[in-house]
C-alpha positions as CSV (number, residue, x, y, z in Angstrom):
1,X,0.0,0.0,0.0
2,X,1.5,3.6,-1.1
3,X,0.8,6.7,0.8
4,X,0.9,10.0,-0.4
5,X,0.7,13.5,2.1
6,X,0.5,16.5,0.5
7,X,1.2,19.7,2.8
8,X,1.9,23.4,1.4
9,X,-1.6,24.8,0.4
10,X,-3.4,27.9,1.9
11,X,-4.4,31.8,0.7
12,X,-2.6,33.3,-1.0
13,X,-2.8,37.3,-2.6
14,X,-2.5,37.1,-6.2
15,X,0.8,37.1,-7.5
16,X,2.6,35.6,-4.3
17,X,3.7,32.5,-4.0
18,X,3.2,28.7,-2.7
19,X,5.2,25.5,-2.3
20,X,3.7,22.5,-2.2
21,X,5.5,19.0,-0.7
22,X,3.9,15.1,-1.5
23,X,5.7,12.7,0.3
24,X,5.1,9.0,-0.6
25,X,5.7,6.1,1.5
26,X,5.2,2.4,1.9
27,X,5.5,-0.1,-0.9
28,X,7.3,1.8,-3.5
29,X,9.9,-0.2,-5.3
30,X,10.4,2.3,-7.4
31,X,8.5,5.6,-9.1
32,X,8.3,6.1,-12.9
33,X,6.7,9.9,-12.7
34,X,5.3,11.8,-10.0
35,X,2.6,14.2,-11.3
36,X,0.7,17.6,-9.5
37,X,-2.8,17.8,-10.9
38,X,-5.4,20.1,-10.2
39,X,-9.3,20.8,-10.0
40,X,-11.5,23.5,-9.4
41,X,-15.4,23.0,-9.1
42,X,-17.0,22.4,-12.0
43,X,-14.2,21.6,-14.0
44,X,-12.8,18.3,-14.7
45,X,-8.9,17.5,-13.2
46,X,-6.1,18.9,-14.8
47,X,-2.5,18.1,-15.1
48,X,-0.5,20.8,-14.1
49,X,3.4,19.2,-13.8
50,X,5.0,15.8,-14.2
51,X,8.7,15.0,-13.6
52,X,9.7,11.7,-15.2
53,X,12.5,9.4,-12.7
54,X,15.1,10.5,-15.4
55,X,14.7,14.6,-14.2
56,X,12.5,15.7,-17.3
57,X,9.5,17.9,-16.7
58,X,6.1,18.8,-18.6
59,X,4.1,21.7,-17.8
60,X,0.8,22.3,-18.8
61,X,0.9,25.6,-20.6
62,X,-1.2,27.8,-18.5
63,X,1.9,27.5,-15.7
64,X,5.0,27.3,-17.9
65,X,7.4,30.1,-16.4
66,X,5.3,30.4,-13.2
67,X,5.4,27.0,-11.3
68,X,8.4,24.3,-11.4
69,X,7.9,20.9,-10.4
70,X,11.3,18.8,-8.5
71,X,11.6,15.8,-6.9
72,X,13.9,14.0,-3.8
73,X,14.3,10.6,-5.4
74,X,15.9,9.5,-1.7
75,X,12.8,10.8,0.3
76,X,10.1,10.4,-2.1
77,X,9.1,13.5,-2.2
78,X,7.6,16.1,-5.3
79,X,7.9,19.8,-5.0
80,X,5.9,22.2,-6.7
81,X,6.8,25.4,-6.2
82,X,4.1,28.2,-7.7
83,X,5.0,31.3,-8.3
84,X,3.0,35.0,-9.8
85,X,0.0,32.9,-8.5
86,X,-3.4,34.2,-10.3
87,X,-7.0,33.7,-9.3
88,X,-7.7,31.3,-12.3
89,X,-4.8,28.9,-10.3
90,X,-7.2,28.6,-7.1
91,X,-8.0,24.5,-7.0
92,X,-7.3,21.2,-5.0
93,X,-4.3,20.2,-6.0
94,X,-3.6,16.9,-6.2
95,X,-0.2,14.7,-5.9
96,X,0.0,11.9,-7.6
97,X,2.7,8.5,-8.6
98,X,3.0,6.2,-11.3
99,X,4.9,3.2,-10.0
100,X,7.4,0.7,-11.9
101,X,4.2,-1.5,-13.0
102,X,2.3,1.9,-14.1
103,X,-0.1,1.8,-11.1
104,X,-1.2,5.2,-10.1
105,X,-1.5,6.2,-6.4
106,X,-3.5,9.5,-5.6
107,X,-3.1,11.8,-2.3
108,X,-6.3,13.4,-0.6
109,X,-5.3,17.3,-2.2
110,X,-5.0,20.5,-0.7
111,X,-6.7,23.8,-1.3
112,X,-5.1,26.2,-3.1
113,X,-6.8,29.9,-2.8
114,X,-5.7,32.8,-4.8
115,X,-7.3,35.8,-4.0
116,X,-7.9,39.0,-6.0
């Protein structure tokens, strides 16, 4: 069984900044990705940053230049650090792993809130 605990959220004035922390533990032999994703009400989730186990990133485009996603392979851990935070980024954000058999394991989110 994986665990993932996500810490880092709260209010935040528009254009400040954030950093969120997912820590996994338990049965992880090893992790292929470890993803951020995001959802605000009434829209469907979205993936805002991956960073493969080799170091590469994606970002989803409405973040590129504003958020960077990094990773302690030796404590399991994903970083997303959000900067020039706008309204439009106010969501639960969501951790998330795919181990070495392609299994994803989800953490319970925290609130993001950007205000005006």
């Amino acid at each position: 069984q994986v665990q993932l605990v996500e810490s880092g959220g709260g209010l935040v004035q528009a254009g400040g900044s954030l950093r969120l922390s997912c820590a996994a533990s338990g049965s992880i032999f090893s992790i292929n990705a470890m993803r951020w994703s995001r959802q605000s009400p009434g829209n469907q989730r979205e993936l805002v940053a991956t960073i493969f186990s080799g170091g590469s990133t994606y970002y989803t485009d409405s973040v590129k230049g504003r958020f960077t996603i990094s990773r302690d392979n030796a404590k399991n851990t994903v970083y997303l650090q959000m900067n020039s935070l706008k309204p439009e980024d106010t969501a639960v954000y969501y951790c998330n792993i795919v181990d070495h058999l392609s299994r994803v394991h989800w953490g319970q989110g925290t609130q993001v809130t950007v205000s005006s």
